[in-house]
mmCIF file of the N, C-alpha and C atoms, coordinates in Angstrom:
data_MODEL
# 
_entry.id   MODEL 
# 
loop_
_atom_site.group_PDB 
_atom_site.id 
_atom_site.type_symbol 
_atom_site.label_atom_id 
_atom_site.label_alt_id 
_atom_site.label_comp_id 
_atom_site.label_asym_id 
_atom_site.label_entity_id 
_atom_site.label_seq_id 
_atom_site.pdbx_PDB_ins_code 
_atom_site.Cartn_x 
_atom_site.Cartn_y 
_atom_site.Cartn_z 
_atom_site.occupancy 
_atom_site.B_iso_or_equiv 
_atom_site.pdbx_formal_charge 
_atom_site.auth_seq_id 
_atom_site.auth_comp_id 
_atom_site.auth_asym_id 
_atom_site.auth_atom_id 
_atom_site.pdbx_PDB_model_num 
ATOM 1   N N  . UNK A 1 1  ? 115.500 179.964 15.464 1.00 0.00 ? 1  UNK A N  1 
ATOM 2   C CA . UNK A 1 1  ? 114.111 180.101 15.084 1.00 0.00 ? 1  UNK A CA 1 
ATOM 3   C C  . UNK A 1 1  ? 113.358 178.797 15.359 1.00 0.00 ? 1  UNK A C  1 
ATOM 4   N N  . UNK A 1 2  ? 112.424 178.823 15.430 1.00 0.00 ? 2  UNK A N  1 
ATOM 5   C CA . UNK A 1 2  ? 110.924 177.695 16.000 1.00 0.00 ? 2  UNK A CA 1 
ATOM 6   C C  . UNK A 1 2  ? 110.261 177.764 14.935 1.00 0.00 ? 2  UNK A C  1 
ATOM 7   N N  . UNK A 1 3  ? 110.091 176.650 13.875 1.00 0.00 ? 3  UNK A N  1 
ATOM 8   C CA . UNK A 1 3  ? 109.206 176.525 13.192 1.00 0.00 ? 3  UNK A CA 1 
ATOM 9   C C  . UNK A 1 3  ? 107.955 175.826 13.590 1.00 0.00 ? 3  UNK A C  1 
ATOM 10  N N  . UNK A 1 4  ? 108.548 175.036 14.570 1.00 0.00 ? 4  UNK A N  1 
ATOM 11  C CA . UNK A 1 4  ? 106.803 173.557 14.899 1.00 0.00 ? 4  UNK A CA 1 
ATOM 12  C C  . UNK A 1 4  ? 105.500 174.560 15.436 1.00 0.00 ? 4  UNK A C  1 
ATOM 13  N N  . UNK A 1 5  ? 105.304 175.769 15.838 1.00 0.00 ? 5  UNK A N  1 
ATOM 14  C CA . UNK A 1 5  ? 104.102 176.383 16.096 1.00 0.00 ? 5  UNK A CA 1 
ATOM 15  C C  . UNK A 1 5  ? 103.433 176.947 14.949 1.00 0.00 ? 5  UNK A C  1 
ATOM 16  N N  . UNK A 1 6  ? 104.537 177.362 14.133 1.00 0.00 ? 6  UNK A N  1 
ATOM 17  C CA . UNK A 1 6  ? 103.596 178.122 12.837 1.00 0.00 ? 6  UNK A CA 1 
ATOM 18  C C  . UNK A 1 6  ? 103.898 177.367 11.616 1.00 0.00 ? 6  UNK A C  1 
ATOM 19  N N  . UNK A 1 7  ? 104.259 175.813 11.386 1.00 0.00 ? 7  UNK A N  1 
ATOM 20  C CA . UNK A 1 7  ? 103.751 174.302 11.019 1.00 0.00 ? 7  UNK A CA 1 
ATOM 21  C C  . UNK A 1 7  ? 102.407 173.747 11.578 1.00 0.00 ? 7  UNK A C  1 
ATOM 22  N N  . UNK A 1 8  ? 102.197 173.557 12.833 1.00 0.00 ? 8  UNK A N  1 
ATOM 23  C CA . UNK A 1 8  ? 100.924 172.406 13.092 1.00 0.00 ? 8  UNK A CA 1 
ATOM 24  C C  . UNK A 1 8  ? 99.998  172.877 12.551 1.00 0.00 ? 8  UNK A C  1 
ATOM 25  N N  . UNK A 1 9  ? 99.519  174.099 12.388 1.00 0.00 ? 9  UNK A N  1 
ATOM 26  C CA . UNK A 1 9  ? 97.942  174.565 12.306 1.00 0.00 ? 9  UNK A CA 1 
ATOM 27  C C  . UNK A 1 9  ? 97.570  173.834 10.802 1.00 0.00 ? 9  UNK A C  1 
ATOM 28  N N  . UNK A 1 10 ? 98.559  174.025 9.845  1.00 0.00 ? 10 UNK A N  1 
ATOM 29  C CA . UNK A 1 10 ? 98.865  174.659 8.179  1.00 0.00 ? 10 UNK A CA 1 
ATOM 30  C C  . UNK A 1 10 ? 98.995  172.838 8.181  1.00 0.00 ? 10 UNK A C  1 
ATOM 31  N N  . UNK A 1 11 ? 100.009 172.068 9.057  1.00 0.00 ? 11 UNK A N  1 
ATOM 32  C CA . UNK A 1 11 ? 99.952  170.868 9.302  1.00 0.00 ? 11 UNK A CA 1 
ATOM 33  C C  . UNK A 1 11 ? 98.317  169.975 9.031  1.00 0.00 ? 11 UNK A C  1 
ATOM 34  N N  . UNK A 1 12 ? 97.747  170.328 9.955  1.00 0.00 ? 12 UNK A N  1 
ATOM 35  C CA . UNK A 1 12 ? 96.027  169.931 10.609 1.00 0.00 ? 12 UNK A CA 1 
ATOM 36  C C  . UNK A 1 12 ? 95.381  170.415 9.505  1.00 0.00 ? 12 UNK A C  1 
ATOM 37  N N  . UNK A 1 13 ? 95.524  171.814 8.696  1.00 0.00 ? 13 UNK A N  1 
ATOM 38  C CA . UNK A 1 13 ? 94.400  172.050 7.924  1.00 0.00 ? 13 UNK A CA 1 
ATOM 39  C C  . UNK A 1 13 ? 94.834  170.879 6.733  1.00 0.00 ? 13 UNK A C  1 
ATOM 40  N N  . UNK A 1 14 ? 96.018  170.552 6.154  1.00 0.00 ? 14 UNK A N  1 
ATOM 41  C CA . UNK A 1 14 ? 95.967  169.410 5.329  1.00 0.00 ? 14 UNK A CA 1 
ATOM 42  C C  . UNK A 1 14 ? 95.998  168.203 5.255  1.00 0.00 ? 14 UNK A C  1 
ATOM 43  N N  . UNK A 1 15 ? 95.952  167.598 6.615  1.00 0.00 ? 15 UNK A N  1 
ATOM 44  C CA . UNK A 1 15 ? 96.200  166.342 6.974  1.00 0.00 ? 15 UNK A CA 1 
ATOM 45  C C  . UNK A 1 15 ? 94.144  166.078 7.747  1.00 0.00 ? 15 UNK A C  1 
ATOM 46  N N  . UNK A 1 16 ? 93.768  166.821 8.033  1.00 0.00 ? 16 UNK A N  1 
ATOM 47  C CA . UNK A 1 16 ? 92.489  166.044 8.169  1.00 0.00 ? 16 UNK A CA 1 
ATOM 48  C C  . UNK A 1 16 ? 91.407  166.712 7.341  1.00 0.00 ? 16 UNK A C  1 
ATOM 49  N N  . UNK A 1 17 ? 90.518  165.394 7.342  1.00 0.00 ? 17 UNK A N  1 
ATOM 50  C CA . UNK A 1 17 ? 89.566  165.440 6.219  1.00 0.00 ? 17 UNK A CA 1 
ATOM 51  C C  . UNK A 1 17 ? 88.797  166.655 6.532  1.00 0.00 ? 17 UNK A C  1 
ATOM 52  N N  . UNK A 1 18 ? 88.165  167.447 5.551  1.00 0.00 ? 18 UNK A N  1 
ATOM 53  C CA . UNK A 1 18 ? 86.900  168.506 6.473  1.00 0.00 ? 18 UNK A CA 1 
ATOM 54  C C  . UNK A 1 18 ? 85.785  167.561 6.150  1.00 0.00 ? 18 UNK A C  1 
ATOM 55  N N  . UNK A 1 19 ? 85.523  166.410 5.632  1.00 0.00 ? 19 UNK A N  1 
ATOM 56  C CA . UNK A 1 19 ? 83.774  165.159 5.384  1.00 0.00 ? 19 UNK A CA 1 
ATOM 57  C C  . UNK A 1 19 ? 83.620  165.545 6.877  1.00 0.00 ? 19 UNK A C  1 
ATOM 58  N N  . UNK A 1 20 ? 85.121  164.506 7.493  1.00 0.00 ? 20 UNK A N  1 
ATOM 59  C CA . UNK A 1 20 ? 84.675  163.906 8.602  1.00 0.00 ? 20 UNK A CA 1 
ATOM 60  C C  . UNK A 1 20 ? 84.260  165.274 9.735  1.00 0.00 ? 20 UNK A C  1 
ATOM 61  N N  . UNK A 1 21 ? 84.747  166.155 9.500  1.00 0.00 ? 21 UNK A N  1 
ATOM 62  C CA . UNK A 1 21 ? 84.190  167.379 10.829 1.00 0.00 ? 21 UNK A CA 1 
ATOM 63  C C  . UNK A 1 21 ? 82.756  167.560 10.377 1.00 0.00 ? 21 UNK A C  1 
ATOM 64  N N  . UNK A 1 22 ? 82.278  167.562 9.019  1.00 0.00 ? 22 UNK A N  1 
ATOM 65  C CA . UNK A 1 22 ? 80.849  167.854 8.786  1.00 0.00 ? 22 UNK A CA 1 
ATOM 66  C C  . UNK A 1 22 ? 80.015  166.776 9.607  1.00 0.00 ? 22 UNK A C  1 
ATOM 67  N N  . UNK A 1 23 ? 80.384  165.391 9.439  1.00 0.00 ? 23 UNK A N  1 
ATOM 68  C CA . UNK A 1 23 ? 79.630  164.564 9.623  1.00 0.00 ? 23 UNK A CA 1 
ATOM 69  C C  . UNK A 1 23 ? 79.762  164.385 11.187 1.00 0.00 ? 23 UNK A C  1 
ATOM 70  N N  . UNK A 1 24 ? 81.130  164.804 12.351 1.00 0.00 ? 24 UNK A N  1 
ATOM 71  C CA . UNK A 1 24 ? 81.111  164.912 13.483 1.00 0.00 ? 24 UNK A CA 1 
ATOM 72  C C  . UNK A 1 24 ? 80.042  165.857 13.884 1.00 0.00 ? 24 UNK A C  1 
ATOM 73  N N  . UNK A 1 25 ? 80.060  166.786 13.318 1.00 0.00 ? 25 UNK A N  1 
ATOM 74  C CA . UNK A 1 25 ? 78.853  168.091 13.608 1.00 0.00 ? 25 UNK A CA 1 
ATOM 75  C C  . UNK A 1 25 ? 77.687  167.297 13.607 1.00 0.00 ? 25 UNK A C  1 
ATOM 76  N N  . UNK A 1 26 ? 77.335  167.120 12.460 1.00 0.00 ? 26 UNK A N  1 
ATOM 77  C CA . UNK A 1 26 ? 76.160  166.522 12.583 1.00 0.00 ? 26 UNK A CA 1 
ATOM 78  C C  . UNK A 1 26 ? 75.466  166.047 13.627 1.00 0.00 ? 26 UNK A C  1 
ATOM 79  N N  . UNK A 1 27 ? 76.464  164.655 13.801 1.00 0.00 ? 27 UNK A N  1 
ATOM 80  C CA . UNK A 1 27 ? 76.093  163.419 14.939 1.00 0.00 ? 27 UNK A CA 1 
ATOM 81  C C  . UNK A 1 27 ? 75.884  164.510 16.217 1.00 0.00 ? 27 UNK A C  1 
ATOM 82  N N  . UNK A 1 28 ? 76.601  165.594 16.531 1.00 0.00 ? 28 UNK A N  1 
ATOM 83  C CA . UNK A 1 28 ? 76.798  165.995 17.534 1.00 0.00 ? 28 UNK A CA 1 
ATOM 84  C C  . UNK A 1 28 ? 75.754  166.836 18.068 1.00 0.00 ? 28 UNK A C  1 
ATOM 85  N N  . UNK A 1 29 ? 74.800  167.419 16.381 1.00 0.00 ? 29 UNK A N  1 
ATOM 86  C CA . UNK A 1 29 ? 73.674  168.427 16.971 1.00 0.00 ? 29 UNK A CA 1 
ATOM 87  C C  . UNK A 1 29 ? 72.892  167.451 16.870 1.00 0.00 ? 29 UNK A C  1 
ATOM 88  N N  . UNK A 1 30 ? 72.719  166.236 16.365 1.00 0.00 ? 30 UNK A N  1 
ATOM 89  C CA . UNK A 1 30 ? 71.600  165.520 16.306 1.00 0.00 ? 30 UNK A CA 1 
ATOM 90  C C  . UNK A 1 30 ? 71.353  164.803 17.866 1.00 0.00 ? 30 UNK A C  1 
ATOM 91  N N  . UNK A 1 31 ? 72.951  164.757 18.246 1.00 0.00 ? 31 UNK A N  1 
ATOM 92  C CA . UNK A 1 31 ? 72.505  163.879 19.534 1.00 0.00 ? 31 UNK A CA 1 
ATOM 93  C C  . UNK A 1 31 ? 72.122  165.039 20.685 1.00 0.00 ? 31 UNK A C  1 
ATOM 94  N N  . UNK A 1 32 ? 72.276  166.497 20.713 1.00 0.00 ? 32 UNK A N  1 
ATOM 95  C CA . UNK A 1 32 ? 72.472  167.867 21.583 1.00 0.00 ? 32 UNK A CA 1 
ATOM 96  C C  . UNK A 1 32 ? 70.626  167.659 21.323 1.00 0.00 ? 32 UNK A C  1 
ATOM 97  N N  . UNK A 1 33 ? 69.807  167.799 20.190 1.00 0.00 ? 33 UNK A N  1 
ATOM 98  C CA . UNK A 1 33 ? 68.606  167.686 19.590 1.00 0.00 ? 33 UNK A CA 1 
ATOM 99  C C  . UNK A 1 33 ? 68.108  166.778 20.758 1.00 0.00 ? 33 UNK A C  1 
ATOM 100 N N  . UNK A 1 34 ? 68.534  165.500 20.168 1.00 0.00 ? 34 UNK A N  1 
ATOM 101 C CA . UNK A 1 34 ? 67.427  164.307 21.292 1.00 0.00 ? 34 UNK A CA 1 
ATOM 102 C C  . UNK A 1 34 ? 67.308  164.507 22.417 1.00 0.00 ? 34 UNK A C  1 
ATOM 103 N N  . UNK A 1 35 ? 68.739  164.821 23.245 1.00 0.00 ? 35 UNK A N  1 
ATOM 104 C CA . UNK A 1 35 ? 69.000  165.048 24.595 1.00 0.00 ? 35 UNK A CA 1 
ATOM 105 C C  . UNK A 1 35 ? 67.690  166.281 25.259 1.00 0.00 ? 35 UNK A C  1 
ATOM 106 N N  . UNK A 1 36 ? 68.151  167.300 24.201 1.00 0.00 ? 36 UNK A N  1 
ATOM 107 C CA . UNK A 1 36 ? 66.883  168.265 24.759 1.00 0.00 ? 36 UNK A CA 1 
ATOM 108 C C  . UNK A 1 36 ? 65.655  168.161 24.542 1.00 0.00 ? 36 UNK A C  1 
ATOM 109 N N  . UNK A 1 37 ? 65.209  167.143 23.658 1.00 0.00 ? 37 UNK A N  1 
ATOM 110 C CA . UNK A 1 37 ? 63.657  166.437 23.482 1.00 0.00 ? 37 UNK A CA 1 
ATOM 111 C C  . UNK A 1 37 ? 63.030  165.360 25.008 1.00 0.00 ? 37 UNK A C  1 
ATOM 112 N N  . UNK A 1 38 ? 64.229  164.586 24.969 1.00 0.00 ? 38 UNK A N  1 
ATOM 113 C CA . UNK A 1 38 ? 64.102  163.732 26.630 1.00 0.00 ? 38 UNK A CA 1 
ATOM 114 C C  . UNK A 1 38 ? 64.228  164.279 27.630 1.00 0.00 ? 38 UNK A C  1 
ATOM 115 N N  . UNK A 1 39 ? 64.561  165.863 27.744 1.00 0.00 ? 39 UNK A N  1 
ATOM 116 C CA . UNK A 1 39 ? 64.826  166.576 29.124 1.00 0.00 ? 39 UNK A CA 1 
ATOM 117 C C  . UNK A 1 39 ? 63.360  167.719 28.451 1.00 0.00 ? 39 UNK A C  1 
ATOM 118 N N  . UNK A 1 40 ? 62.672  167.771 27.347 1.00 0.00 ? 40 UNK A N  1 
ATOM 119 C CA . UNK A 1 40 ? 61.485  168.247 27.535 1.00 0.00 ? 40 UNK A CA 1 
ATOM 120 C C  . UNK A 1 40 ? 60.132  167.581 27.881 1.00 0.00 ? 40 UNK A C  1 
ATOM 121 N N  . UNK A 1 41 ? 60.724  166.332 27.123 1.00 0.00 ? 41 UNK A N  1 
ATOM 122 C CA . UNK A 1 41 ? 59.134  164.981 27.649 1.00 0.00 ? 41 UNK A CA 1 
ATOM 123 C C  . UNK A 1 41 ? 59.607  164.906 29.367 1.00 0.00 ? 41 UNK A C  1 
ATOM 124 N N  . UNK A 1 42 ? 60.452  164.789 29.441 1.00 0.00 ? 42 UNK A N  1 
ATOM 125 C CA . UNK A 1 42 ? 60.755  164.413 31.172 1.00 0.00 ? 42 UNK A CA 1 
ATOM 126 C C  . UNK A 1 42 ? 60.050  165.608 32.063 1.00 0.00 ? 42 UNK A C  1 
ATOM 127 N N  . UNK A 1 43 ? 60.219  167.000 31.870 1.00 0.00 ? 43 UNK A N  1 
ATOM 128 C CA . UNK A 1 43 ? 59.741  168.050 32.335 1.00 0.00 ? 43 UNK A CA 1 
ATOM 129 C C  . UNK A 1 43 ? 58.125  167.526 32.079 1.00 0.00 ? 43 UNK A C  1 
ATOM 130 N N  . UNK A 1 44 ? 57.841  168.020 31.092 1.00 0.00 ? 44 UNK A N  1 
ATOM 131 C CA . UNK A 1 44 ? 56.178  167.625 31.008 1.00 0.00 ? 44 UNK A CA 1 
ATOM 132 C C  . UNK A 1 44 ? 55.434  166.587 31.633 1.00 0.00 ? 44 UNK A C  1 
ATOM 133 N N  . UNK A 1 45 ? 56.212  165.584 31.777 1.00 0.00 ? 45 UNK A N  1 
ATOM 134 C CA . UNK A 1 45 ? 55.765  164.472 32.256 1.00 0.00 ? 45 UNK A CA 1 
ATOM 135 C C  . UNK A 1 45 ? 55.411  164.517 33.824 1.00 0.00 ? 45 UNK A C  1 
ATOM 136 N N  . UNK A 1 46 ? 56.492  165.317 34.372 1.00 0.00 ? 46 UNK A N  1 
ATOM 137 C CA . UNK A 1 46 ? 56.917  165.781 35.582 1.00 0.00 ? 46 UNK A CA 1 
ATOM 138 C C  . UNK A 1 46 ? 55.204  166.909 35.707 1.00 0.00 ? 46 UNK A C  1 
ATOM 139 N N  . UNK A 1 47 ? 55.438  168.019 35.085 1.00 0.00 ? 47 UNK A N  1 
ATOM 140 C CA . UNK A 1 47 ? 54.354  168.536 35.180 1.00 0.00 ? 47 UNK A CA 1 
ATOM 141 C C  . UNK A 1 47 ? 52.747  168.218 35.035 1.00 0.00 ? 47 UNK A C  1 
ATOM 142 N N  . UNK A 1 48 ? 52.864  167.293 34.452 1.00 0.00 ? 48 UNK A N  1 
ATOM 143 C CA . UNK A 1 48 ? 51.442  166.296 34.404 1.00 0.00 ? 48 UNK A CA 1 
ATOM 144 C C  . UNK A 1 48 ? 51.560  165.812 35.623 1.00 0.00 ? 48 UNK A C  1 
ATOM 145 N N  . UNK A 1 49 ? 52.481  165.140 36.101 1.00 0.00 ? 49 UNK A N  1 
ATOM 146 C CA . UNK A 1 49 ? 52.497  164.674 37.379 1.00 0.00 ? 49 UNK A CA 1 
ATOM 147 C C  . UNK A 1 49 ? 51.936  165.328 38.717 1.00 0.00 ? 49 UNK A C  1 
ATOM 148 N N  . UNK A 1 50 ? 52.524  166.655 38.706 1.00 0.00 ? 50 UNK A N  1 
ATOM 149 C CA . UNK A 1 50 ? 52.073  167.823 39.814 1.00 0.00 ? 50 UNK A CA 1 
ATOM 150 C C  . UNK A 1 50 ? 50.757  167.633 39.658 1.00 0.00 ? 50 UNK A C  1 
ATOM 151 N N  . UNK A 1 51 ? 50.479  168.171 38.361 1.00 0.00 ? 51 UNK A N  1 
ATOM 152 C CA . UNK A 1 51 ? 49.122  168.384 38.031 1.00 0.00 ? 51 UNK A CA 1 
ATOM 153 C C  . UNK A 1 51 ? 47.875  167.476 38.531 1.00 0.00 ? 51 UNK A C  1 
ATOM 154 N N  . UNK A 1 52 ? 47.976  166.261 38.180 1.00 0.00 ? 52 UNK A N  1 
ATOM 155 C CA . UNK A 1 52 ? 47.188  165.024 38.934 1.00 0.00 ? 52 UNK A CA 1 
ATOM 156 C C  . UNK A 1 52 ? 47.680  164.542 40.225 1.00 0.00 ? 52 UNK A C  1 
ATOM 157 N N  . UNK A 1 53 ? 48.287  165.014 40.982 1.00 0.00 ? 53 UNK A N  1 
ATOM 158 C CA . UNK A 1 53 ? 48.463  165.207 42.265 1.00 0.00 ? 53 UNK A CA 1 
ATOM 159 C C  . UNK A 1 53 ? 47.651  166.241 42.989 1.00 0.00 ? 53 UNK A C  1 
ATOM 160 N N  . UNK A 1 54 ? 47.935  167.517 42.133 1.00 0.00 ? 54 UNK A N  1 
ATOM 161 C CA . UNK A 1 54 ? 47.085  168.478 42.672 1.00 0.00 ? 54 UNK A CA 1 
ATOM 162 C C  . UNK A 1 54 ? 45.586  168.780 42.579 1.00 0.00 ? 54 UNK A C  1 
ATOM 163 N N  . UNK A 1 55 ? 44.753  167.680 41.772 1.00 0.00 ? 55 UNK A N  1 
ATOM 164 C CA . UNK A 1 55 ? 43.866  167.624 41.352 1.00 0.00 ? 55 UNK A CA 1 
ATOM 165 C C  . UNK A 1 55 ? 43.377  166.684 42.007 1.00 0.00 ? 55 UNK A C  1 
ATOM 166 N N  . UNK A 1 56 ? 44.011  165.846 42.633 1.00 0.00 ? 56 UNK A N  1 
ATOM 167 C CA . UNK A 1 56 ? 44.085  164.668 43.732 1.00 0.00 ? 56 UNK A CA 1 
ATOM 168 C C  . UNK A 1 56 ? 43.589  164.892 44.881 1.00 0.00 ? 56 UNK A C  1 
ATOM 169 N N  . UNK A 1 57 ? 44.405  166.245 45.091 1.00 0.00 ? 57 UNK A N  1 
ATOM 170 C CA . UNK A 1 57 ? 44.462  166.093 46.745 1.00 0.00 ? 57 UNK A CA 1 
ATOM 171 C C  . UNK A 1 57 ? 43.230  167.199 47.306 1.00 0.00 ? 57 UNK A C  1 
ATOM 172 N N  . UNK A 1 58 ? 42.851  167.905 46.062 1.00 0.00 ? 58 UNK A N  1 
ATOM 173 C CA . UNK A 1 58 ? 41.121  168.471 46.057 1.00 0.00 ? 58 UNK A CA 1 
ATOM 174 C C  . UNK A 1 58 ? 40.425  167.486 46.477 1.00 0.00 ? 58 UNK A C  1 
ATOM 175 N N  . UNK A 1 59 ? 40.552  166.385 45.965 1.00 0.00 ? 59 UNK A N  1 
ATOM 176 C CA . UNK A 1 59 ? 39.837  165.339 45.835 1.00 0.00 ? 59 UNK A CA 1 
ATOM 177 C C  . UNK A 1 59 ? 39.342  164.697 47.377 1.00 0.00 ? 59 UNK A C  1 
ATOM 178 N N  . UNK A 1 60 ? 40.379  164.436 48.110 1.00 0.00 ? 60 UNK A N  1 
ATOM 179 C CA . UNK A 1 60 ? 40.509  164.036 49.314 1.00 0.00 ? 60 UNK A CA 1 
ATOM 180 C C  . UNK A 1 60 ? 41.704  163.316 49.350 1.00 0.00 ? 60 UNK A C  1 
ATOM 181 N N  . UNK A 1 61 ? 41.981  162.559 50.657 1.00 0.00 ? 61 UNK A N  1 
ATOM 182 C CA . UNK A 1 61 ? 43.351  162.194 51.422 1.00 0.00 ? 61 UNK A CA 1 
ATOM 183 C C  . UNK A 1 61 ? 43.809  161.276 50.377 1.00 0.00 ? 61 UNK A C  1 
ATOM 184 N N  . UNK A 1 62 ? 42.264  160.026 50.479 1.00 0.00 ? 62 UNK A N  1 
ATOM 185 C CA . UNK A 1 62 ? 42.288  158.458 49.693 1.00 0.00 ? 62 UNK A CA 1 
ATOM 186 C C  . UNK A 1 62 ? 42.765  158.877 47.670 1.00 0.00 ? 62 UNK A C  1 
ATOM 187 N N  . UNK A 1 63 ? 42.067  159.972 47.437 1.00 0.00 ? 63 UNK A N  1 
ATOM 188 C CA . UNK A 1 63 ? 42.447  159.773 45.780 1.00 0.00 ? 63 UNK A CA 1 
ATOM 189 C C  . UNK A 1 63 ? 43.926  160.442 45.599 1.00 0.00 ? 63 UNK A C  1 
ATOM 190 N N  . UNK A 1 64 ? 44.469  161.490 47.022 1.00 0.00 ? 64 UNK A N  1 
ATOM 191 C CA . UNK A 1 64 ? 45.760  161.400 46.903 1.00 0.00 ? 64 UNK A CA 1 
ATOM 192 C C  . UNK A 1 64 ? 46.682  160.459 46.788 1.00 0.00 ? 64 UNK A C  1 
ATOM 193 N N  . UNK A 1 65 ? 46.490  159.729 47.761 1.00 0.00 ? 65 UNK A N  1 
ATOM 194 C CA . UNK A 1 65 ? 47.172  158.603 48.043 1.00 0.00 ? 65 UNK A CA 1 
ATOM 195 C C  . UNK A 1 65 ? 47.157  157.642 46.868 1.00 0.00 ? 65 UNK A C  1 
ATOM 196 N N  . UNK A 1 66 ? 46.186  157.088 46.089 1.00 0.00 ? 66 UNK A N  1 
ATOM 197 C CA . UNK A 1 66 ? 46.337  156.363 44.816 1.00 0.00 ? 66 UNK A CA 1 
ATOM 198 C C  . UNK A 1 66 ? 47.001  156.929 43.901 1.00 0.00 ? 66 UNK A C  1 
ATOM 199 N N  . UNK A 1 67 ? 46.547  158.540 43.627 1.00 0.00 ? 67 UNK A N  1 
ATOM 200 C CA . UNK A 1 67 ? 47.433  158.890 42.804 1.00 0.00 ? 67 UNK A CA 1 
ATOM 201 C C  . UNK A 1 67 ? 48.840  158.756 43.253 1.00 0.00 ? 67 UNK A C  1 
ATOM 202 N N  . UNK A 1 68 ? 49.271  159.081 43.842 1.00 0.00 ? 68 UNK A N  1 
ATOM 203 C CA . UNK A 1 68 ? 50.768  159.083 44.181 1.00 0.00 ? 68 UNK A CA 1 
ATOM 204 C C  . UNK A 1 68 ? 51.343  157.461 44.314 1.00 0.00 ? 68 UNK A C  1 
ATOM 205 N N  . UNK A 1 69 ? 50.466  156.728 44.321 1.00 0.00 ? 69 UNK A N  1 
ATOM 206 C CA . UNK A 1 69 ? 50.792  155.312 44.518 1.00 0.00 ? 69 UNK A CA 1 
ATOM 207 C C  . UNK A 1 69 ? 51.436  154.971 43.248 1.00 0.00 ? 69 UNK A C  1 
ATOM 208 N N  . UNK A 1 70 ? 49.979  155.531 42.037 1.00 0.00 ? 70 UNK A N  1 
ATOM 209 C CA . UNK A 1 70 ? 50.083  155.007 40.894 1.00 0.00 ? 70 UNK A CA 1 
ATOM 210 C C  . UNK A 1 70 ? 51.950  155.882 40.358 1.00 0.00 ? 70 UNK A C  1 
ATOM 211 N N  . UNK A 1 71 ? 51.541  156.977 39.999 1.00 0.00 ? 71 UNK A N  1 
ATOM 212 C CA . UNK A 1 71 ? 52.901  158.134 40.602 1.00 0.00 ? 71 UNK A CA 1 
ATOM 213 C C  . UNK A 1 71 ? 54.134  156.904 40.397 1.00 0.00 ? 71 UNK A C  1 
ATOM 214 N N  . UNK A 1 72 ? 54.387  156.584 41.669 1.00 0.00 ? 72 UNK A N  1 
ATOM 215 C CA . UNK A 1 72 ? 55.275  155.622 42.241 1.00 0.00 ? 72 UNK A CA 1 
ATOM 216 C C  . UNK A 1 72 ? 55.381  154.354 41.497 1.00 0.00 ? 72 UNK A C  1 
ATOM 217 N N  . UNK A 1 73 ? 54.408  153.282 41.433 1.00 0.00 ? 73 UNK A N  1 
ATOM 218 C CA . UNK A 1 73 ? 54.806  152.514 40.225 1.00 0.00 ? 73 UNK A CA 1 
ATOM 219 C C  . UNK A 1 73 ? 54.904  152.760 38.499 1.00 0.00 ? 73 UNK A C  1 
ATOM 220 N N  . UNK A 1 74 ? 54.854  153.723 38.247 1.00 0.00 ? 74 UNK A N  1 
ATOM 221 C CA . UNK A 1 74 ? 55.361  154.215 36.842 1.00 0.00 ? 74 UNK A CA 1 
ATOM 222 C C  . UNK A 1 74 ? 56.465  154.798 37.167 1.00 0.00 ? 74 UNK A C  1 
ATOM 223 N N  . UNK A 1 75 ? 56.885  155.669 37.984 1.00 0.00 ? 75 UNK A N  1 
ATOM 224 C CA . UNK A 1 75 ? 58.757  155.627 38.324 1.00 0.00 ? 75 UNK A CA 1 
ATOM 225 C C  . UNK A 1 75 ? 59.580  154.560 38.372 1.00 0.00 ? 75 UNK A C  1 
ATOM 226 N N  . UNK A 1 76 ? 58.734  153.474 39.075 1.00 0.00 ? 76 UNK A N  1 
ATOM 227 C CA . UNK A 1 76 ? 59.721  152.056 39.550 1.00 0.00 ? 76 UNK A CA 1 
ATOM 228 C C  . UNK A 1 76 ? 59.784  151.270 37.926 1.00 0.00 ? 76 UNK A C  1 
ATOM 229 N N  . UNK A 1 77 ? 58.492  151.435 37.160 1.00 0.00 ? 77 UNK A N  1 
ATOM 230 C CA . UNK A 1 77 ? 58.658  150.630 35.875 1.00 0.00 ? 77 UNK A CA 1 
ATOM 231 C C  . UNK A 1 77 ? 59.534  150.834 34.984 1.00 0.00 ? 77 UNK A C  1 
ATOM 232 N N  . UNK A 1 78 ? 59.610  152.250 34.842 1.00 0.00 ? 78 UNK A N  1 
ATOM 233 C CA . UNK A 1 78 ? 60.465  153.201 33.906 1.00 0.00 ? 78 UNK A CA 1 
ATOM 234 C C  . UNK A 1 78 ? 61.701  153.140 34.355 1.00 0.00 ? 78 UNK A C  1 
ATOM 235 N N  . UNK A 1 79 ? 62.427  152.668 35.842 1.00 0.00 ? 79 UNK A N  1 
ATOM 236 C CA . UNK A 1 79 ? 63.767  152.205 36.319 1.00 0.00 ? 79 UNK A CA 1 
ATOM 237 C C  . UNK A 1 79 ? 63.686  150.918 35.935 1.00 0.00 ? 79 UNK A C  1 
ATOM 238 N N  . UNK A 1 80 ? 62.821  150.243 35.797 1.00 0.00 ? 80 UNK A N  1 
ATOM 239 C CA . UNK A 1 80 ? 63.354  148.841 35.564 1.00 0.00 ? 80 UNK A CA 1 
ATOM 240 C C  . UNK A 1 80 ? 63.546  148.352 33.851 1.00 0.00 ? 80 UNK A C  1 
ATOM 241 N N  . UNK A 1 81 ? 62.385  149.214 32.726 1.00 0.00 ? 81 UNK A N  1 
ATOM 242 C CA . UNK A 1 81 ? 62.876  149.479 31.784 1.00 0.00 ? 81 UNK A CA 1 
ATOM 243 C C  . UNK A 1 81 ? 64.198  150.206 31.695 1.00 0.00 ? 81 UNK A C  1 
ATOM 244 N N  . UNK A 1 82 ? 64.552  150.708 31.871 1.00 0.00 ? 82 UNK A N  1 
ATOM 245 C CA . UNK A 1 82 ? 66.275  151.377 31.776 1.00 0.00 ? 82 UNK A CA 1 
ATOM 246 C C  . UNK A 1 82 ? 67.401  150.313 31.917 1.00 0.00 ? 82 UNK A C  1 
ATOM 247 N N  . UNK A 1 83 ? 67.157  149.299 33.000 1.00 0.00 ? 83 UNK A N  1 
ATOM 248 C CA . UNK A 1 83 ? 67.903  148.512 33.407 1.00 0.00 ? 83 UNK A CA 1 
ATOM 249 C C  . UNK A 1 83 ? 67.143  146.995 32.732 1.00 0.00 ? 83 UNK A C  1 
# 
């Protein structure tokens, strides 16, 4: 007979804490939370972006071109904040 498979489980349920799985959960939806807050400002941001591009290029060639300039150094700033 094999006891060590129908030991570990019965093992694990008394040997670890259940605090610490509450408080792993936690950390884990809180950080799942932020992640999808910075991948919704990033989208929007993105879409503001189109947006004054496309509102730009009504405009003519020259207010395209600034916009997309400007565009371009707020990408490069926001890489150099990161780093």
């Amino acid at each position: 007979m094999v006891y060590g498979p129908i030991i570990i489980p019965q093992l694990w349920s008394t040997c670890l804490p259940t605090d610490a799985d509450n408080d792993i959960l936690c950390q884990c939806v809180t950080q799942i939370k932020q992640l999808e807050n910075q991948k919704e400002t990033a989208d929007n941001h993105k879409s503001e972006q189109k947006k004054a591009l496309e509102e730009a290029k009504k405009k003519g060639k020259a207010a395209f071109d600034a916009e997309k300039a400007q565009i371009s150094q707020g990408k490069l700033a926001a890489a150099e904040a990161k780093t």
